[in-house]
C-alpha positions in Angstrom: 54.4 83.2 -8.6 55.8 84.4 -11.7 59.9 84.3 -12.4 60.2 87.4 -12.2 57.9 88.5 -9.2 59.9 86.3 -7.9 63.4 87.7 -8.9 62.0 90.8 -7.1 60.8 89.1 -4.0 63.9 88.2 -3.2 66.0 91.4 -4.1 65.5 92.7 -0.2 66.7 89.7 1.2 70.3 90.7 1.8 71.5 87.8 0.1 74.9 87.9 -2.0 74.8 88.4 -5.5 76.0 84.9 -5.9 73.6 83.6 -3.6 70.8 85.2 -5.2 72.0 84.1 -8.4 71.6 80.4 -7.6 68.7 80.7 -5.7 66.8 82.1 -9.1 68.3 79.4 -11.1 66.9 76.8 -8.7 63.4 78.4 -8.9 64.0 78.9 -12.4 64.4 75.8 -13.2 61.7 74.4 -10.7 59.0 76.9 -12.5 59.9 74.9 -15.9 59.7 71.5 -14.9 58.7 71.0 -11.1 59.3 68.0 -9.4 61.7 65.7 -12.0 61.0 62.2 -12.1 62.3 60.6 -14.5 61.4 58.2 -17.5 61.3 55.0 -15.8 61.5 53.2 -19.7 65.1 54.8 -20.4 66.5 53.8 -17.2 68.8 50.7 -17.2 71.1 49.2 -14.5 74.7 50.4 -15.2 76.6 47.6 -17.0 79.5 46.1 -15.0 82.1 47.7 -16.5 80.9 51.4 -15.5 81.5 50.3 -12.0 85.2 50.1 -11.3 86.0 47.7 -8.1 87.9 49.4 -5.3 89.9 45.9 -5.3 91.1 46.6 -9.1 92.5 50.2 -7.9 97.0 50.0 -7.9 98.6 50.1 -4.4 100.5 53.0 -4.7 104.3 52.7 -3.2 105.3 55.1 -0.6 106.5 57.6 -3.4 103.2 57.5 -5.2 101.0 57.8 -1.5 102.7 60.5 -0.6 102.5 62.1 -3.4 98.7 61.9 -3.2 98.0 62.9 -0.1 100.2 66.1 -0.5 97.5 67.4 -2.6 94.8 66.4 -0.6 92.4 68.2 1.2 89.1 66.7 3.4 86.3 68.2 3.7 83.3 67.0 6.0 79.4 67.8 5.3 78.7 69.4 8.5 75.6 71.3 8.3 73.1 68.6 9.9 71.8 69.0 13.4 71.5 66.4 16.1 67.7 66.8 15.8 67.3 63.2 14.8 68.7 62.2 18.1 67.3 65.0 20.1 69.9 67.5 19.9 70.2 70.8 19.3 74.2 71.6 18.2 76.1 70.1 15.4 75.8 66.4 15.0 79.6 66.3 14.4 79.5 67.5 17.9 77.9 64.4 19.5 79.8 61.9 21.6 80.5 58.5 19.6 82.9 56.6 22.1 85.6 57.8 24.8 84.7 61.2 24.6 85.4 61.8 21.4 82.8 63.4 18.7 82.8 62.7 15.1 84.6 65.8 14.6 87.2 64.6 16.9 88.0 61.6 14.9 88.2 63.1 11.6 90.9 65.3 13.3 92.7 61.7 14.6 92.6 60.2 11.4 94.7 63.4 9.4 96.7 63.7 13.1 98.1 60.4 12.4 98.5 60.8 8.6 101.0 63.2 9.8 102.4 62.2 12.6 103.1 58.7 10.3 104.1 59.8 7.4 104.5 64.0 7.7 102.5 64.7 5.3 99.5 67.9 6.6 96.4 67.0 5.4 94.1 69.9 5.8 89.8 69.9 7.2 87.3 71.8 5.3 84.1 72.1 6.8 80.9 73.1 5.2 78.9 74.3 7.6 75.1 75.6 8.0 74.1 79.1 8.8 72.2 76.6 11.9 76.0 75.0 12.2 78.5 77.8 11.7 78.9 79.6 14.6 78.8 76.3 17.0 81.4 75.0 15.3 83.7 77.7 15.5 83.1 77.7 18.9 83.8 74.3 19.3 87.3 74.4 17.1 88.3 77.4 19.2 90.4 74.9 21.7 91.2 72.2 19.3 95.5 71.6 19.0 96.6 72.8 16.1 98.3 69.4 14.4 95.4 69.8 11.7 94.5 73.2 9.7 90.9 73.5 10.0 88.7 75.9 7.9 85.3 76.7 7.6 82.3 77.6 4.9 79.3 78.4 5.2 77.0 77.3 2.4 74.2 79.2 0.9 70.6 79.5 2.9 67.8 79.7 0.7 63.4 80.4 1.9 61.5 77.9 1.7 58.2 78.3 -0.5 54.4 78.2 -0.2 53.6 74.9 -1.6 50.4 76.5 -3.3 51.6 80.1 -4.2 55.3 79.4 -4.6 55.7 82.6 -2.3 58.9 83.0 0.1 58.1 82.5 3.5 58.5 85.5 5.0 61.5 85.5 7.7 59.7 88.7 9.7 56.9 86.6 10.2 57.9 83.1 10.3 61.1 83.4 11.8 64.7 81.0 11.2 62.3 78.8 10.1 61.6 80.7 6.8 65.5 79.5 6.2 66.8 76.2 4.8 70.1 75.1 3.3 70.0 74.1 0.2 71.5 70.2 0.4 75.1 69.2 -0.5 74.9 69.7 -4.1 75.2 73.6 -3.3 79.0 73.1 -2.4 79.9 73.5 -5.9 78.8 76.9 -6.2 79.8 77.8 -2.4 83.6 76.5 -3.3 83.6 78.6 -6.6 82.2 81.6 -5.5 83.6 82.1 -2.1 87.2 81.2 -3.9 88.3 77.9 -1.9 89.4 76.3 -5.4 91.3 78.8 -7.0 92.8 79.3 -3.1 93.5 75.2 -2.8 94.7 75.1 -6.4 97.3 77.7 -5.8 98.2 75.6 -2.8 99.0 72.7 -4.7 96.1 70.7 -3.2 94.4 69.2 -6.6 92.0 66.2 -5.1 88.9 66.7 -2.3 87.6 64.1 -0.6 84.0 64.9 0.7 81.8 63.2 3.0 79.3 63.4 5.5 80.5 64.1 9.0 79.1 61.4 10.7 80.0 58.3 8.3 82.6 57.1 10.4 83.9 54.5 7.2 84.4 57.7 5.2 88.2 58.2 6.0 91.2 59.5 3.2 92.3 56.7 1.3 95.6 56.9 -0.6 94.7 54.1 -2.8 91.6 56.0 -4.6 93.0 59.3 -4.3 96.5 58.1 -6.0 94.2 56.6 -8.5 92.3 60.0 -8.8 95.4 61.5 -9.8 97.7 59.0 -11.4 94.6 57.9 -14.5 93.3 62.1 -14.4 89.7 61.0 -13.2 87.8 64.4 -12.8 84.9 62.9 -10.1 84.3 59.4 -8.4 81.3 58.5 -6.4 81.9 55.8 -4.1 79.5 53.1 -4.1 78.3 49.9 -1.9 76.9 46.6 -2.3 73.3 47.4 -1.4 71.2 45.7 1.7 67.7 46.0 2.7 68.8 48.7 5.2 69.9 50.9 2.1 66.7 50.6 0.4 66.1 54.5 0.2 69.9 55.5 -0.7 70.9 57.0 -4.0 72.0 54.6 -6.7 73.5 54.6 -10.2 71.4 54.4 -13.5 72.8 54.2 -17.1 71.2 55.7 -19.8 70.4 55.0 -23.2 73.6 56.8 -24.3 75.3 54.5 -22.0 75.7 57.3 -19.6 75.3 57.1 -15.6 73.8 59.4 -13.8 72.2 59.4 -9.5 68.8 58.3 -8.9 67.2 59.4 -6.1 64.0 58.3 -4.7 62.1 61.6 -5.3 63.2 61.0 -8.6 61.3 57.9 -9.0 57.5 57.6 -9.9 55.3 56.4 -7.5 54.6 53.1 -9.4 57.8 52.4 -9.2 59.3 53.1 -5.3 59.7 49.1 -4.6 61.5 48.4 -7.8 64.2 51.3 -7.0 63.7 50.7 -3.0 64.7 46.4 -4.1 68.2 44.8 -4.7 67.3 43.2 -7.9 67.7 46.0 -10.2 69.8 48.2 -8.3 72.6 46.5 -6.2 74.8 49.2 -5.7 74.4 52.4 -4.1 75.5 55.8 -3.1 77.5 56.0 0.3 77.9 60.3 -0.6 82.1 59.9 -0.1 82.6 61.6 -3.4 86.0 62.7 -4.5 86.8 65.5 -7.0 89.7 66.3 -9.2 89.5 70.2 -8.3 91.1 71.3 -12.0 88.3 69.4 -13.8 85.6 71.1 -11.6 87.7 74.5 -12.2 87.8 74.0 -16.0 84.0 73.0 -16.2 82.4 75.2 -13.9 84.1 78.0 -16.2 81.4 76.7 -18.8 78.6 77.5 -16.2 77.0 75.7 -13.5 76.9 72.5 -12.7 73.5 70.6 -14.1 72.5 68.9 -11.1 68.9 67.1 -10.9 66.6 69.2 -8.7 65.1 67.8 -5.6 61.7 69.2 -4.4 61.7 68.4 -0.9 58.0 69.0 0.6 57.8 69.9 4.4 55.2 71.0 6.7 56.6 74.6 8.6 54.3 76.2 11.0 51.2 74.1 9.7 51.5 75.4 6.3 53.0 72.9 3.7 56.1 74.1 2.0 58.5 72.9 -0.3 62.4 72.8 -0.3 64.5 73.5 -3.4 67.5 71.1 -2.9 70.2 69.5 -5.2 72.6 66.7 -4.1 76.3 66.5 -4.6 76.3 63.1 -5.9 74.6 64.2 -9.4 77.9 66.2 -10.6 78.5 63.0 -11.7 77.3 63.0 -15.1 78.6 66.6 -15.7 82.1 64.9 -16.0 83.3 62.9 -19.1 84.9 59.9 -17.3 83.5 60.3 -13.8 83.6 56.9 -12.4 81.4 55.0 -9.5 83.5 52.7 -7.1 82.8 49.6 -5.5 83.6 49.8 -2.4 83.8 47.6 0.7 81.0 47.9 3.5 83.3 49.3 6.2 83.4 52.6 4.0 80.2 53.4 5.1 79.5 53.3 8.6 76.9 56.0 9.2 75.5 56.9 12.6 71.7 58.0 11.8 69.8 57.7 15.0 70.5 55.8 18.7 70.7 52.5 17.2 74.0 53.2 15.2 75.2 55.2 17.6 74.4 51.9 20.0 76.1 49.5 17.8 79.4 51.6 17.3 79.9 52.1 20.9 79.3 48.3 21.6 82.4 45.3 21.6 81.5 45.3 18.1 83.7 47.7 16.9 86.9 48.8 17.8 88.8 52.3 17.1 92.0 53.2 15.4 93.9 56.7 15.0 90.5 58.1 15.0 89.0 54.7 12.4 85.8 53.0 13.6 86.9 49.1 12.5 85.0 45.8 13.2 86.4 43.4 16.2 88.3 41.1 14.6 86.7 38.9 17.3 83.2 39.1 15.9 82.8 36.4 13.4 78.9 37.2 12.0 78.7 38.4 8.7 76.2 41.2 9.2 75.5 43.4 12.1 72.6 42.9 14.7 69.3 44.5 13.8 68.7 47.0 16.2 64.5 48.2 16.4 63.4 50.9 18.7 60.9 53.5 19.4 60.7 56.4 22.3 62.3 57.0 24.4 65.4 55.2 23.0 64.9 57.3 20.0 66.3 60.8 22.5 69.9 60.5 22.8 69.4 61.2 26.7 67.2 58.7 27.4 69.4 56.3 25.4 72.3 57.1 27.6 69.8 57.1 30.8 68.0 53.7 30.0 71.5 51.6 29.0 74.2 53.5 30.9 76.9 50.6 29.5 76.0 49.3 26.1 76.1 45.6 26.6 77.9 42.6 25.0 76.7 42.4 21.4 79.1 40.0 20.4 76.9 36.8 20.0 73.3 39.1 19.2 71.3 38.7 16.0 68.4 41.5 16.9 67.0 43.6 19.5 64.0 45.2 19.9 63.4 47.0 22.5 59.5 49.2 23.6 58.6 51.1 26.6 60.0 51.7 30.1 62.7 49.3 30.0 66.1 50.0 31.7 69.8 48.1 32.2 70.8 48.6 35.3 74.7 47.7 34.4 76.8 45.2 32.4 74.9 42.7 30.4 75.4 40.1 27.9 72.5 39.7 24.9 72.6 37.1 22.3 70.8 35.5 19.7 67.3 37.5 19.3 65.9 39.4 22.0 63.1 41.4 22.2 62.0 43.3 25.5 58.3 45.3 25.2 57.2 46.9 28.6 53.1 47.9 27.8 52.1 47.8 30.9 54.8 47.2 33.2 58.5 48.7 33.8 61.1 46.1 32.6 64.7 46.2 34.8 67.9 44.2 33.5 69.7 43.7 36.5 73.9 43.9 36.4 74.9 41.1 34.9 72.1 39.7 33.6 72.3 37.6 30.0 69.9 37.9 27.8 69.8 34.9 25.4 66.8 34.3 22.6 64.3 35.8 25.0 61.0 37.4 24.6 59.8 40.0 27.3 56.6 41.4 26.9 54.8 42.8 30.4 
């Protein structure tokens, strides 16, 4: 499909002007280069001093942190579904640990900002057109310590992978929808006015993450550095493990320049060499913070240039692609945007039933609404968690181990098949439990030490 039998495909689509606009660019720019990988010979490993270390960042005094946070504003990534872990509402909505959802610890952490030091720090959610109205709903009883406000980003059809034709929503249904990834909340906050509106509220810095990275809380210390040294964009980074294989990560170019490298970006040839830790130790945990009058002053030069991510999906048995950008690459459309070394406990994301198993075990504790390891537990890395279905379905993950056991002492579980606790229980060391053929039970007090089940 042409550009412009495009353009007209989508003029009945009741979209706004705005939306429409973007949408066109993104095709646009998909019909003159499709899928961008990049030229693996130009890319380098960014020198040590492009990465600052968070551990090089001032303490600011109480004067300074307070000035900080008084023109802060949060804003949580909350357009994914529960899907992953068979659920059907907002994954913000899900249960982490004594009652509380992700979206009601975000709300504890800015409660106690304020109750501490009196300073209101406001909640902006992005939401989905699948998110939106749920989590209205859902904020409809919440106290009002916090000032919560919503978006809704832009929702954009997917196309025919071999005609490039919309999918028709008549026919198709909400499926024919997709939203656009997190690089579209650039356009969504210029267009629907949220940074002239926080600008003219005083609140200069954003803070935004995904809603269920429980690290990803506000942090005087880099937003008083954000303002203090005038740094328009900083992309939060960690040391990389074989668990983050997949995750974004930070190239420099030629020019000395860094931009995001995503794995759809990289050739074929090349998947191990970005997937390894050799070349790429760092990468991107997606808490990003932005100096809102630098993204005022360049967005009035255009859009962002963001790299374009051609996602490929298969949507009632017809392949289809995606047209997606990620908020990470803004990036390199600041002079002096910086990527930050941060610590581990930054990022602490809950994926699937494994995280959400290892969160909810002794090996964590919460604070005001912060996920923080036991002090108590003295290993260096976290257990290794494998599992298939049914621990996969939140439900039967709740069913099958009703109390999460003591992890304390465990190196890695793997778990197959009917297998069920039937109370407390202790595992340690490395335990693997594998039912084929037979139902396995782990009786009430029952510890599991180095053992190998298989039945």
């Amino acid at each position: 499909m042409e550009i412009s039998e495009f353009k007209d495909a989508i003029e009945r689509l009741g979209l706004t002007d705005p939306s429409r606009s973007e949408f066109l660019r993104l095709f646009s720019r998909y019909k003159a280069s499709g899928a961008s990988t990049v030229d693996w010979k130009a890319i380098r490993a960014p020198e040590p001093s492009h990465l600052v270390s968070y551990d090089t960042l001032t303490d600011p005094d109480d004067r300074q942190t307070a000035e900080a946070l008084a023109r802060l504003v949060v804003c949580k990534l909350n357009g994914g579904l529960g899907t992953g872990m068979g659920c059907a509402g907002p994954k913000s909505s899900i249960t982490v640990k004594n009652g509380q959802s992700f979206l009601d610890l975000t709300l504890r952490q800015l409660e106690h900002i304020k109750q501490t030091l009196d300073i209101p720090v406001p909640l902006l959610l992005m939401n989905s057109f699948h998110t939106h109205q749920q989590t209205l709903e859902l904020l409809e009883n919440r106290p009002p310590q916090v000032a919560v406000e919503c978006f809704q980003q832009n929702r954009f059809l997917r196309l025919d992978k071999d005609t490039d034709q919309p999918l028709d929503p008549e026919l198709i249904g909400e499926d024919a929808w997709y939203p656009p990834g997190h690089g579209d909340i650039f356009s969504c906050l210029k267009e629907q006015g949220w940074i002239d509106r926080l600008l003219g509220e005083g609140r200069e810095l954003l803070f935004v993450s995904n809603s269920d990275n429980l690290g990803a809380v506000a942090d005087p210390k880099i937003a008083h550095a954000l303002l203090a040294n005038d740094i328009p964009f900083i992309m939060e980074m960690a040391p990389k493990t074989p668990a983050d294989i997949k995750g974004g990560t930070l190239y420099q170019d030629a020019g000395g320049k860094l931009h995001l490298l995503e794995l759809a970006q990289v050739p074929k040839e090349h998947e191990d060499e970005f997937c390894g830790t050799d070349k790429f130790k760092v990468f991107n945990t997606n808490n990003i913070w932005i100096h809102l009058r630098h993204l005022k002053e360049r967005m009035a030069q255009g859009p962002l240039d963001l790299n374009l991510i051609v996602n490929e999906k298969l949507i009632a048995g017809r392949p289809v692609i995606q047209l997606e950008t990620a908020m990470g690459a803004g990036l390199e459309n600041f002079e002096g945007g910086q990527g930050l070394v941060v610590g581990r406990d930054r990022f602490l994301p809950v994926k699937n039933t494994s995280d959400l198993m290892l969160i909810q075990s002794n090996l964590f504790i919460f604070e005001n609404g912060r996920m923080v390891r036991n002090p108590t537990h003295t290993r260096n890395s976290l257990p290794l968690i494998r599992w298939k279905e049914p621990f996969t379905d939140l439900e039967e993950f709740q069913n099958r181990i009703p109390i999460v056991p003591d992890m304390q002492e465990l190196e890695s579980l793997e778990i197959e098949g009917d297998v069920r606790f039937e109370g407390e229980a202790s595992l340690k060391g490395r335990v693997t439990l594998v039912a084929h053929d037979q139902p396995i039970r782990i009786p009430a007090g029952t510890c599991l030490e180095n053992r190998r089940m298989v039945q």
